[in-house]
N, C-alpha and C positions, 0 to 999 in steps of 0.2 A: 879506524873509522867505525862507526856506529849508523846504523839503517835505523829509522824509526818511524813506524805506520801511526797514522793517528788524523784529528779529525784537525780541521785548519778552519775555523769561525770567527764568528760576529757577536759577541755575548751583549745581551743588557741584563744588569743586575740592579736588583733593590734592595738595600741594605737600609739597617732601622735606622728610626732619625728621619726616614720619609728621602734618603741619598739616594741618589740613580745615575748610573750609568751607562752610558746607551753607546750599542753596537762597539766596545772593544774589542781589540785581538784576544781571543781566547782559544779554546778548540784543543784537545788532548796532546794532539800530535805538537803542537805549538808550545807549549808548556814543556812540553818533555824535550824536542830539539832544544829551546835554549838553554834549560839546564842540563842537557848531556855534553854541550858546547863550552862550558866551562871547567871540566874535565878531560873532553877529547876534541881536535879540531880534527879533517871539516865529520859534521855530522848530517845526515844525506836525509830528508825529510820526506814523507809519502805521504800526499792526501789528494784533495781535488778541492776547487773553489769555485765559485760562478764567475760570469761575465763582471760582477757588479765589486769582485772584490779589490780590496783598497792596493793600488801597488805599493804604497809608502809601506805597509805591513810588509811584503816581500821584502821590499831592500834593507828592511831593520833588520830580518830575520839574517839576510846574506851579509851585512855586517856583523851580524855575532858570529860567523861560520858555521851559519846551515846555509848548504845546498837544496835549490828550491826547484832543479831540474827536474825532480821527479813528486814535484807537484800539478798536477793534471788542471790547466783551467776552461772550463766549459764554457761556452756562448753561449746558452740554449737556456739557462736555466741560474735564478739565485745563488750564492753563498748560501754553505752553510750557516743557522740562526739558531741560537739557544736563550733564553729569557728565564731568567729564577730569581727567586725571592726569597732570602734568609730570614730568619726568626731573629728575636732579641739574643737569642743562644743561635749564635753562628755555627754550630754543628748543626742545626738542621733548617733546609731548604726545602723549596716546591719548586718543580719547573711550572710554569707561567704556560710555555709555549714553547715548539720545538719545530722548524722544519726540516727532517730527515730525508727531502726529498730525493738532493744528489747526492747522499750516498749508497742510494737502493742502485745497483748495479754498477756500483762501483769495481772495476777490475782491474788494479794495476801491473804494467808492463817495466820492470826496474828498468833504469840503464844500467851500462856495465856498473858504472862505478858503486852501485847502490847495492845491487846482486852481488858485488866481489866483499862489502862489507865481512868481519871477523865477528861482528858482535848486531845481533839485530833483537830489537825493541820492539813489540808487538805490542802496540799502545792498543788504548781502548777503542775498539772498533765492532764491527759485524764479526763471526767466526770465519764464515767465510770466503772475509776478504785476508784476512789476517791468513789463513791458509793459504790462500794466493801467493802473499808476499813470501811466506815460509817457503811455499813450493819452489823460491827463485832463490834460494838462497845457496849460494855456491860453494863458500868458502866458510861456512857461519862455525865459529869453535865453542858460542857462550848465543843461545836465545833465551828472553825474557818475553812473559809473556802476561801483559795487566788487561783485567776486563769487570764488568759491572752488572747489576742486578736484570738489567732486562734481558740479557744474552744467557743467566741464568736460567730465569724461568722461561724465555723460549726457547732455548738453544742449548739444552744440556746436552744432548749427547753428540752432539759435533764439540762441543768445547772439550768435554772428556776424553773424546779423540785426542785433540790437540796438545793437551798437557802432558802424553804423551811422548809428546816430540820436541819440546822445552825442559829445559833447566832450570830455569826460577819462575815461580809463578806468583803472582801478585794480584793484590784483593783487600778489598777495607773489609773491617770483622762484621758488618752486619751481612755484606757478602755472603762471608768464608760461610754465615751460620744457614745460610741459603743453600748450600750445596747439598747437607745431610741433614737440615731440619735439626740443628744439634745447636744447644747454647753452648756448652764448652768449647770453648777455643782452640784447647791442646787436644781435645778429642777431634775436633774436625781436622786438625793439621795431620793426627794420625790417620783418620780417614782418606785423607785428601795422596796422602804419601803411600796406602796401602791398594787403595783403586787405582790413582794418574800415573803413581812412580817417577814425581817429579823429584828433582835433589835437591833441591831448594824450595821454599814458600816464604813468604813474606805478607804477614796480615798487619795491613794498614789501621791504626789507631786512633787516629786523627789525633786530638788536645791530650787524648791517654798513650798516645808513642805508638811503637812498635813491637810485635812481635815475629820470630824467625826462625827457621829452623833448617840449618845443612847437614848434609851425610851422619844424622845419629844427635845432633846436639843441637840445643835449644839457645836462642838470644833474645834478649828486649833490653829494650831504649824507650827512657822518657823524650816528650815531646820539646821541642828548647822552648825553654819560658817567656813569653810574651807579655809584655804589657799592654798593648795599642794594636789589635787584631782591626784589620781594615776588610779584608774581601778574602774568605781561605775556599774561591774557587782557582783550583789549578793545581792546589798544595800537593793531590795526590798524585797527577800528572808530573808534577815538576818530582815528584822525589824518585819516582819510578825513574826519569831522564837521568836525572844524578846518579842514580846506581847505577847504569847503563855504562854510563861516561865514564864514573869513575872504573867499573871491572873493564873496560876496554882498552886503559890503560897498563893493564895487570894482565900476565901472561898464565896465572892460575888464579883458581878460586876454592882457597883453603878458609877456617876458621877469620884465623884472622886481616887478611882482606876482606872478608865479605862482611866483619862486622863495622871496619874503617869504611869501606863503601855503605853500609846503613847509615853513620854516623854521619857522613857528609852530606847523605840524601835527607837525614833528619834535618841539621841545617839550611841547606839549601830552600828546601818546603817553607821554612819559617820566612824564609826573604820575600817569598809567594801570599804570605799572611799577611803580610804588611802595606802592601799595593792594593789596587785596583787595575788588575789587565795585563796581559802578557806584555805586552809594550813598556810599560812600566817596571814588570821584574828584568826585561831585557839590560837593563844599568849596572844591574848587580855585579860585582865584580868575582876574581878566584881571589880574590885577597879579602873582601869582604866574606867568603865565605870562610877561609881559612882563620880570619880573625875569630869567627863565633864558632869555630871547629873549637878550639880550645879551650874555650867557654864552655863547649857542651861539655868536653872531658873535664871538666874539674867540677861540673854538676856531677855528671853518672859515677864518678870516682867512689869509692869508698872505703 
């Protein structure tokens, strides 16, 4: 079973072409339960929603097999709302508008089943909610732990804590370059492993792949080839959840699982490219992903 903290929303997007889409299921945590759900069943979901949010979102979610028991829904207050705007180049975005209202005191209380989790996924959140959940983890043998540029520049040194006390840590490279003001990549991973002492990292690439690095040894993955890119909000959520799902399947994390786990969360992400909205990646199937698993391997081959 896989715990995974993260944010549960309402996204509107504008995509070029003058497209808009208004109020889908999106939200970090959202993205990552259903792609760790296609690797491990049930997968146990943490966030909090308002009074306003849609139940048809929940019951799609508890049809994929996430567990929605340890999603918090408030009466007092809105859904979470995020609004962004892509460029003609789909790698870069502006948020619009953002209400972070209900997550500022956010505290969650697991139930058993979430706390007894082996594998927990500390999606993009606050530090110190993510600490929270960590502090309830009972049973945990493998924590992940993904987080983003604002929690950087306000929140370094509770996160440096934090990395600490995780195993893989996860970050897209304009990130990773945030931590130490360093454009090299391979120099920040050194960085990042010689301050945190994390044993794993994984810098998020986006359209230029992956790169990786466990106990001593370096990996990257191109991104799987796309033709018809539709909305790549989520892509980085969803790959983080695949990794998740897939190690939690796996009773170690050696070489090579964890570059078979990159490889599926490569895939996976691309299914995330090609939608608009978590609702819509929830179709995807473990056969459609397995079908373009072996595709990517005979592109990365050589």
């Amino acid at each position: 079973m896989v715990t995974v903290l993260g944010s549960v929303a309402l996204d509107t997007i504008e995509l070029p072409a003058g497209r808009k889409e208004v109020e889908r299921l999106g939200g970090s945590g959202t993205f990552a339960a259903l792609a760790a759900s296609l690797f491990c069943r049930p997968v146990s979901l943490v966030g909090v929603v308002g009074f306003d949010f849609p139940e048809k979102y929940l019951r799609l979610l508890r049809k994929r097999g996430v567990l929605t028991r340890d999603v918090e829904q408030r009466e007092d207050i809105k859904s979470f709302r995020w609004h962004g705007c892509y460029e003609q180049d789909l790698n870069r975005r502006k948020t619009v508008s953002v209400t972070p209202e209900i997550l500022i005191g956010f505290s969650p209380v697991l139930s058993e089943e979430a706390a007894n989790s082996e594998v927990f996924l500390l999606g993009n959140s606050a530090p110190q909610v993510q600490k929270v959940v960590l502090e309830q983890a009972r049973r945990a043998r493998l924590v992940l732990l993904d987080t983003m540029d604002i929690w950087i520049k306000n929140h370094l040194e509770e996160l440096f804590s934090l990395f600490k006390k995780v195993d893989i840590l996860l970050i897209n490279d304009e990130e990773a370059r945030l931590l130490h003001n360093e454009w090299n990549l391979v120099r920040v991973v050194e960085k990042v492993k010689e301050m945190a002492g994390v044993r794993a990292l994984v810098v998020k690439r986006g359209s230029e792949g992956v790169l990786a690095f466990l106990d001593g040894e370096y990996f990257s993955l191109p991104a799987y080839p796309l033709c018809d890119i539709c909305d790549p909000t989520g892509a980085g959520d969803t790959f983080v959840g695949a990794l998740a799902g897939y190690l939690a399947g796996n009773q170690r994390l050696d070489g090579e699982t964890f570059k078979k786990g990159l490889a599926y969360a490569t895939v996976t992400a691309s299914f995330c490219c090609e939608s608009c909205g978590a609702d819509r990646f929830a179709s995807v199937s473990r056969e459609d992903v397995e079908e373009r698993f072996l595709k990517l391997q005979r592109v990365a081959c050589f």
